[in-house]
C-alpha positions as CSV (number, residue, x, y, z in Angstrom):
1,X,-9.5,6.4,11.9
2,X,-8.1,6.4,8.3
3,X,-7.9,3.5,5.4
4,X,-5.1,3.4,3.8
5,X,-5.2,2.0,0.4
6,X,-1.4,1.6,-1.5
7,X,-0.9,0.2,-5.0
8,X,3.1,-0.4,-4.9
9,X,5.4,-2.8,-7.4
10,X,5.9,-6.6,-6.7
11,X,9.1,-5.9,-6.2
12,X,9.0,-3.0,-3.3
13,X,6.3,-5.1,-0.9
14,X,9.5,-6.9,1.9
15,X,10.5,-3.3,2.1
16,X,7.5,-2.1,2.6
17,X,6.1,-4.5,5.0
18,X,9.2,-3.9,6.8
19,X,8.9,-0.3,7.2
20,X,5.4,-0.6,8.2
21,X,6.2,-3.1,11.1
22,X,9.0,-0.4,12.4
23,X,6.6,2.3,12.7
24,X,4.1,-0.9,14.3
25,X,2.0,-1.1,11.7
26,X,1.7,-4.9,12.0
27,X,-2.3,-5.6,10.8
28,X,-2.6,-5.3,7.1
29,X,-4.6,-7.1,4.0
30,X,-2.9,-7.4,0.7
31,X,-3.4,-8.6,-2.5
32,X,-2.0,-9.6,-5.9
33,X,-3.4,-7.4,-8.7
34,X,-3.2,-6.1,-12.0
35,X,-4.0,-2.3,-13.3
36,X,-3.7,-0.2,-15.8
37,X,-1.5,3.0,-16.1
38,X,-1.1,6.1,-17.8
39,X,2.1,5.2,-19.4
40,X,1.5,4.6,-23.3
41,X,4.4,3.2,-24.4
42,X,6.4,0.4,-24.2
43,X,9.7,0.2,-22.0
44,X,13.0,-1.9,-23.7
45,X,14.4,-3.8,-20.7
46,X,17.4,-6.2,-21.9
47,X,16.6,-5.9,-25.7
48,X,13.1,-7.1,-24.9
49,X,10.2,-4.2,-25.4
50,X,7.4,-5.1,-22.2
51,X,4.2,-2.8,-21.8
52,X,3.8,-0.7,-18.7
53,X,0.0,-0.9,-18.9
54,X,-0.5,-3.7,-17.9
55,X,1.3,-4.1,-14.6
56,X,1.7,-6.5,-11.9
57,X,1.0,-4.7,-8.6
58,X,0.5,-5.5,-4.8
59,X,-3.3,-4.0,-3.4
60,X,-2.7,-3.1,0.6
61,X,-5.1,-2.3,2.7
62,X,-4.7,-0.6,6.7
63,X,-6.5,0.8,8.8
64,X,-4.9,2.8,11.3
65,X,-6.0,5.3,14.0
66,X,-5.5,9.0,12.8
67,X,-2.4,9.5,14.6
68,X,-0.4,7.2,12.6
69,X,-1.8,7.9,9.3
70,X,1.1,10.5,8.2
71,X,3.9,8.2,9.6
72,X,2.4,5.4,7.6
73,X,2.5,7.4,4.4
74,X,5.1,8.1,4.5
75,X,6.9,4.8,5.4
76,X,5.3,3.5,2.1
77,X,6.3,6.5,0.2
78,X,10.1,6.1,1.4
79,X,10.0,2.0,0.8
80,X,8.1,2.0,-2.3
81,X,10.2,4.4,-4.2
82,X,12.2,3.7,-7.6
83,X,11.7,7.1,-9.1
84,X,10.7,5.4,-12.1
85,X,7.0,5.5,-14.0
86,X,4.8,2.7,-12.3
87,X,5.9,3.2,-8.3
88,X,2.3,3.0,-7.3
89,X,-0.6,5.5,-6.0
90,X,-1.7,5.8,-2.1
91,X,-5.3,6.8,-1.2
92,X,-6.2,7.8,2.7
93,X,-10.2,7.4,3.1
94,X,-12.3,7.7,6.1
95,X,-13.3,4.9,8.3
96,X,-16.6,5.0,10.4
97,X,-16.3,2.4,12.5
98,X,-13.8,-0.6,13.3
99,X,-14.3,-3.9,15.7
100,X,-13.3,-6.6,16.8
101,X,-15.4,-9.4,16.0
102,X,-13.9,-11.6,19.0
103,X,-13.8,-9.4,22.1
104,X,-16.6,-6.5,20.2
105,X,-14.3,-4.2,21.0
106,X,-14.7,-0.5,18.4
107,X,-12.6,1.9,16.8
108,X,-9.1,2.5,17.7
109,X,-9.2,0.1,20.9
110,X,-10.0,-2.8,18.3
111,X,-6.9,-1.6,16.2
112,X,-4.3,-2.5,18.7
C-alpha cells in the first residue's frame, strides 16, 4: 500500500476529484492550505502584480493499494495540469498498515 500525498491549485480540485473517481478512487482526505514556492517574483494578472509564494493550494491525501498507485498519478498529473509555475508537487510514501475501525478489517481489504 502506498500514500499518496498531492499539493494541486484551488482551481484544478472538481477535475481532479473527477478523475480519481473514474479510475475508483472514491476515499480521499483533503484540505485547504497555504505554501510556499520557489517562484521569486511576482506575476501581473489583469494590471494587478499578486505573489506566487504565497499560494492557495488543496492538501490530498489517499491511500491506495499498490496496484493503483501509478494509475492514480497519473490521473492527478493529467487533471491538475496548467503548464504554468505553481501546478502542485505529488509525494508516494509507504504505508504499513491500514484498517477499518468498524468491521477491523487490514490493509488492502479495509481499502475497498
Amino acid at each position: 500500500m502506498k500514500k499518496i500525498e498531492a499539493i494541486i491549485r484551488k482551481s484544478k480540485f472538481d477535475e481532479v476529484k473527477k478523475a480519481l473517481h473514474q479510475i475508483e478512487v472514491t476515499f480521499f482526505s483533503y484540505w485547504d492550505v497555504t505554501g510556499v514556492g520557489n517562484e521569486k517574483q511576482g506575476h501581473v494578472y489583469r494590471g494587478i502584480t499578486y505573489s506566487t509564494t504565497d499560494i492557495q493550494r488543496r492538501y490530498l491525501s489517499i491511500v491506495v493499494s499498490d496496484e493503483f498507485v501509478d494509475r492514480t498519478v497519473e490521473a492527478i498529473l493529467k487533471a491538475a495540469y496548467t503548464g504554468n509555475v505553481g501546478d502542485g508537487k505529488i509525494f508516494v510514501l509507504p504505508v504499513e498498515n491500514a484498517y477499518r475501525i468498524r468491521t477491523r478489517e487490514k490493509d488492502e481489504v479495509s481499502l475497498k
